[in-house]
GULUMKE-389529 format. One line per 10 residues: number of its first residue (from 1); their letters; for each residue z, y negated, x negated of C-alpha. Coordinates in Angstrom, 2 decimals. Each point is the difference from the previous one (the first is absolute). Layout:
N
NUM	a	Z,Y,X ~ ...
END
This chain:
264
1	xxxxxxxxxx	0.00,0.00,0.00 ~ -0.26,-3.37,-0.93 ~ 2.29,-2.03,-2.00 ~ 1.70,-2.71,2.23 ~ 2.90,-0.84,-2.33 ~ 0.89,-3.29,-0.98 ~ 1.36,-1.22,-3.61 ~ 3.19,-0.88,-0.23 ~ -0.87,-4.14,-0.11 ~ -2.30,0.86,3.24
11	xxxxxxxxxx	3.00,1.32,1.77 ~ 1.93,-3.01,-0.65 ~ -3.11,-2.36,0.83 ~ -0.22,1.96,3.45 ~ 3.80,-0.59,0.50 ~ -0.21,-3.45,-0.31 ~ -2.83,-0.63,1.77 ~ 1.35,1.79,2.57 ~ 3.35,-1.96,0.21 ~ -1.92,-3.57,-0.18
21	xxxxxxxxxx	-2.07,1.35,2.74 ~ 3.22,0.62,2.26 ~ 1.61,-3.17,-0.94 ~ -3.38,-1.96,0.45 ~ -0.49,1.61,3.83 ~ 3.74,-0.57,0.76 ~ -0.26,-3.35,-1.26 ~ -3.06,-1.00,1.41 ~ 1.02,1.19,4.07 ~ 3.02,-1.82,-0.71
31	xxxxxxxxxx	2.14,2.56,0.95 ~ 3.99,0.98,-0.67 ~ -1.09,3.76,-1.79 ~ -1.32,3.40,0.89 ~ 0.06,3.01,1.82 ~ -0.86,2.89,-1.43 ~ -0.27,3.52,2.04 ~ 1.46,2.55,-2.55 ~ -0.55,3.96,0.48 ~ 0.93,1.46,-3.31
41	xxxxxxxxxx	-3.55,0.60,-0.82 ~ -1.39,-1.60,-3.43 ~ -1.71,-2.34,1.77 ~ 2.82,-1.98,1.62 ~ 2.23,0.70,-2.68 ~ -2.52,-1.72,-2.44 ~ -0.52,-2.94,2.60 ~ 3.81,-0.04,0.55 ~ 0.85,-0.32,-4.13 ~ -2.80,-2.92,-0.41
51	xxxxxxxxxx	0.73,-1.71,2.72 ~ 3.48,-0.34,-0.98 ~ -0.91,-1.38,-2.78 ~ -2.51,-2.38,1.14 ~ 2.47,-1.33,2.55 ~ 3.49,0.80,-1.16 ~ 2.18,2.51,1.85 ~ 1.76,-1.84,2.16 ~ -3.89,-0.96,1.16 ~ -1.11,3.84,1.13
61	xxxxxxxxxx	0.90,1.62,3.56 ~ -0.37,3.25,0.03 ~ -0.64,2.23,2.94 ~ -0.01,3.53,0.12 ~ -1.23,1.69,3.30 ~ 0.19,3.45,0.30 ~ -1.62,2.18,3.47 ~ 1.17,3.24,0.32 ~ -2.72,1.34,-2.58 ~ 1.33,-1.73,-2.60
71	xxxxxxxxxx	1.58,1.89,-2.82 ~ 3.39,-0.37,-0.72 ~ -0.74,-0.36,-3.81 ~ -2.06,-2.43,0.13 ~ 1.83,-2.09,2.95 ~ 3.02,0.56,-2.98 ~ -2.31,-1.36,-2.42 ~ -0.80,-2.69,1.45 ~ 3.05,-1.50,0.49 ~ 0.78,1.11,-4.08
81	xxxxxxxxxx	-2.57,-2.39,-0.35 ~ 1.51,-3.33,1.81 ~ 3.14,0.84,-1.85 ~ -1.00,0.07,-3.36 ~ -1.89,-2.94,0.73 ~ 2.98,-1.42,1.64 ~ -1.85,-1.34,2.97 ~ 1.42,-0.32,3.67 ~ -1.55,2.58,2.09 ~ -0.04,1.49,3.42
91	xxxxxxxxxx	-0.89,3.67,1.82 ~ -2.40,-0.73,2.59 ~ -0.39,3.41,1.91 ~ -3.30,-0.22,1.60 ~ -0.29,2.96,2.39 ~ 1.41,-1.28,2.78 ~ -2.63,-2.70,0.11 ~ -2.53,2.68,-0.57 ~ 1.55,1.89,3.06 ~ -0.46,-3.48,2.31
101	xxxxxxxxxx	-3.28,0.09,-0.60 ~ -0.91,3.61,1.19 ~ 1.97,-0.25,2.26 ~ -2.24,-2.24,1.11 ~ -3.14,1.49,-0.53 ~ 1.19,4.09,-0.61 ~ -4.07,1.43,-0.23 ~ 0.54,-1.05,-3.42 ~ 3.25,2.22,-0.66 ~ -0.98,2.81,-2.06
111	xxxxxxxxxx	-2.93,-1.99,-2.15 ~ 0.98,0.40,-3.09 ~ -2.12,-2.62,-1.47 ~ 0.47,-2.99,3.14 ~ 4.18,0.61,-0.45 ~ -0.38,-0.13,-3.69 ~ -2.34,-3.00,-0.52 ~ 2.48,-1.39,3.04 ~ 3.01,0.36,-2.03 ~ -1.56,-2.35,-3.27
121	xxxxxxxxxx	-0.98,-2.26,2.82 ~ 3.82,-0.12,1.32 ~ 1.04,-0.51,-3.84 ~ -2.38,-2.84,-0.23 ~ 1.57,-1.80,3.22 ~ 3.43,0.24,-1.27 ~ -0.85,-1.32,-3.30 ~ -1.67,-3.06,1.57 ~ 2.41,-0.06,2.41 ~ 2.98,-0.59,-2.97
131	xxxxxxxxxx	-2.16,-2.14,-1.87 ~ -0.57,-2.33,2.47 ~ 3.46,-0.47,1.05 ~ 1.07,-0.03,-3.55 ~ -2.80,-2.27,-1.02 ~ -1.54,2.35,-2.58 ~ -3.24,1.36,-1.08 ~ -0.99,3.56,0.81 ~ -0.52,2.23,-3.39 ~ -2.75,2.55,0.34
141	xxxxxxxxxx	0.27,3.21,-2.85 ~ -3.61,0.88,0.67 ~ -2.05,1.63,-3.46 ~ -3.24,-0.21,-0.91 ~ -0.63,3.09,0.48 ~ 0.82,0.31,3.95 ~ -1.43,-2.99,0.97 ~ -3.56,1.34,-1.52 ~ -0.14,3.38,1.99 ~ 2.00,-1.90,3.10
151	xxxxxxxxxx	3.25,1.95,-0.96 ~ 2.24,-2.27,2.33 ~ 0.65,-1.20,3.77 ~ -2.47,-2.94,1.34 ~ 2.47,-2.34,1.24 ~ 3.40,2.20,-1.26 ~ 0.80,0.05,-3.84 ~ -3.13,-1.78,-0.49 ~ 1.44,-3.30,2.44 ~ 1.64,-1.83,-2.73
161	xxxxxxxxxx	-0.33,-3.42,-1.98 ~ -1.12,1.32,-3.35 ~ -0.44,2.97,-2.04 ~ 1.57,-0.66,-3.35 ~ -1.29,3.74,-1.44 ~ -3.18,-0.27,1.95 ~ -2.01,0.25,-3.62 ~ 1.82,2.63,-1.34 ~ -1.05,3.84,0.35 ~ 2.17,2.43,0.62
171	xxxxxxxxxx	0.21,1.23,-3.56 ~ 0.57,-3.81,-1.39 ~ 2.77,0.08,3.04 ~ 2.26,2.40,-1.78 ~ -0.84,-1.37,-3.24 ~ 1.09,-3.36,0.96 ~ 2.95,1.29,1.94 ~ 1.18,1.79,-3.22 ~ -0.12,-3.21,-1.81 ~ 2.10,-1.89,2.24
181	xxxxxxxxxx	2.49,2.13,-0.03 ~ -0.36,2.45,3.11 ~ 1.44,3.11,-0.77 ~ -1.98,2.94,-0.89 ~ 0.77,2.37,3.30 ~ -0.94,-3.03,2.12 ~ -3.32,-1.12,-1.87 ~ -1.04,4.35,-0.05 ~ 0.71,0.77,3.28 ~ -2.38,1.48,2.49
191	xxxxxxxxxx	-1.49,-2.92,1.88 ~ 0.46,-0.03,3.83 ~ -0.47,-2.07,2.83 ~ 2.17,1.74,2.21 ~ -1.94,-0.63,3.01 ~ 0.63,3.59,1.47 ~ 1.80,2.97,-1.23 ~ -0.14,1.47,-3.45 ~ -3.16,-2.27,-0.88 ~ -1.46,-1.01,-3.22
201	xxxxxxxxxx	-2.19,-2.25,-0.99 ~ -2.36,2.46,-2.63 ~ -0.11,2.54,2.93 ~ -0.88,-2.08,2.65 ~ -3.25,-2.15,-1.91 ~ -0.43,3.18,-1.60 ~ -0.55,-0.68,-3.49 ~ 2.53,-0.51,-2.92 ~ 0.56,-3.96,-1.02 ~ -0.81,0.60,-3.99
211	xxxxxxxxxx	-3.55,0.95,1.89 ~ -0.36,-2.22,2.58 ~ 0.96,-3.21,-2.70 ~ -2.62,1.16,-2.22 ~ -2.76,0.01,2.69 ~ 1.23,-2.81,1.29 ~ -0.08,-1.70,-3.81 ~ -3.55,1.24,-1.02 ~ -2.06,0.08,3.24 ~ 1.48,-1.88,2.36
221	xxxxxxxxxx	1.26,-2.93,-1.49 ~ -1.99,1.10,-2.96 ~ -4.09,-0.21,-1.03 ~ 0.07,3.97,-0.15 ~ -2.16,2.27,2.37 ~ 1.10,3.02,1.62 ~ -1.81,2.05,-2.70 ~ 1.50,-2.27,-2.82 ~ 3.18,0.23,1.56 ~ 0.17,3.68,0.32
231	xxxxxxxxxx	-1.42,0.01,-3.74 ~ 3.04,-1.91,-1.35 ~ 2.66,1.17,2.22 ~ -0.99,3.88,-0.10 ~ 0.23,-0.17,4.06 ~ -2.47,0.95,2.64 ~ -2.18,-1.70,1.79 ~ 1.97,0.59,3.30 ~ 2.97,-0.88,-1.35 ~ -1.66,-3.13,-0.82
241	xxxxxxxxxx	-1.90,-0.58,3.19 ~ 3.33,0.63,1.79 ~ 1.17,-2.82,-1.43 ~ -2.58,-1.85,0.51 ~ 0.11,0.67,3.86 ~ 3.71,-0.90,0.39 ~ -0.53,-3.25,-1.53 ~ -3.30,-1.19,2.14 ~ 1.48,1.42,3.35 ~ 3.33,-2.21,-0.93
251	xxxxxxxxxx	-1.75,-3.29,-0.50 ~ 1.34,-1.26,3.19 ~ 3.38,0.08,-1.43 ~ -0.50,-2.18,-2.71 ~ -1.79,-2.94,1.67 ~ 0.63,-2.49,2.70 ~ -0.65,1.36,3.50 ~ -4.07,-1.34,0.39 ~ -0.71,-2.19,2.42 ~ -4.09,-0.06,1.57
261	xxxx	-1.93,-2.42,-2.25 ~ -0.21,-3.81,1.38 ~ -2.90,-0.63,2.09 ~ -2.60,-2.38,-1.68
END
């Protein structure tokens, strides 16, 4: 696979770009801090330790918002995190809201994909719904990577103000996290988004993220075709076409919803 690493002296440009991005959003919406939705994933966690620094501690809310699918390790994690950062920080259990609203429309009760994607959404409303009253920017912890296959919920943990790791693939993520101090069994661990039941990220895109950031690197943000690609990266051409697919049927995601043309 591809090399993604940085240098040491890029990881530390990357951190404080990073941080002056955070303080420069903050700054510029003129607003008291940040919320920052934490899971115990390396994305959050990451988010959670630059954004504290950006802003200060005593700058950083941090809500954790477990359903009933949500492990208890990582729910335990998660608030590890806001300690050792020594921010204030509330549990936010979400599944009763989730409950209201099948309970208002129950065809959906059993779709495992609707309650899911309806659970980030419920996240996203309590975040805003903190920051607002709070007066505080919204942190996203979306990747690179996701957000060029469409690896996240359209208006869930996608609604935010900014994504302060949005450049960063998923191999650069734990690098970075690792250099900032996140311990090691938080920056390894098996990346979930805990939308149902014992799910995980690598099984549900189906491909491994080592892969899917070197595709991404060398044919999709890259000059490389698929036969180049599979050349360099010793993958197939499905593989590579699979990618490929995920990220044009996802472009939806990543722009502003389209209006018709104006009429001349």
């Amino acid at each position: 696979m591809l090399d993604l690493r940085f240098s040491d002296a890029e990881l530390e440009r990357h951190r404080e770009h990073i941080t002056g991005f955070v303080r420069d959003r903050v700054d510029a919406a003129g607003v008291d801090g940040a919320v920052l939705g934490l899971s115990g994933g390396i994305d959050s966690t990451l988010t959670a330790y630059l954004t504290a620094e950006a802003l200060g501690s005593e700058n950083l809310h941090g809500l954790v918002l477990p359903a009933t699918v949500s492990g208890d390790e990582n729910m335990s994690d998660a608030e590890r995190v806001a300690r050792d950062l020594e921010i204030s920080y509330d549990v936010l259990e979400i599944e009763p809201v989730v409950d209201s609203l099948l309970a208002v429309y129950p065809e959906a009760e059993g779709d495992r994909e609707a309650v899911g994607n309806a659970r980030a959404r419920v996240r996203a409303v309590l975040n805003y719904l903190v920051a607002n009253h709070e007066r505080r920017l919204v942190i996203g912890t979306g990747n690179r990577s996701e957000a060029a296959v469409g690896y996240f919920t359209k208006y869930g943990d996608g609604a935010v103000d900014c994504h302060p790791i949005g450049n960063l693939y998923k191999k650069q993520v734990r690098q970075l996290a690792r250099h900032v101090g996140v311990p090691a069994d938080l920056a390894t661990k098996t990346p979930t988004a805990e939308l149902w039941a014992d799910q995980t990220d690598e099984e549900e895109m189906g491909i491994g993220y080592d892969t899917l950031d070197s595709i991404l690197a060398t044919h999709i943000d890259g000059p490389l075709s698929v036969a180049a690609t599979c050349r360099a990266l010793e993958v197939d051409a499905e593989t590579v076409e699979q990618v490929r697919r995920m990220h044009d049927r996802s472009e939806h995601k990543r722009t502003v919803p389209p209006a018709p043309e104006p009429i001349e």
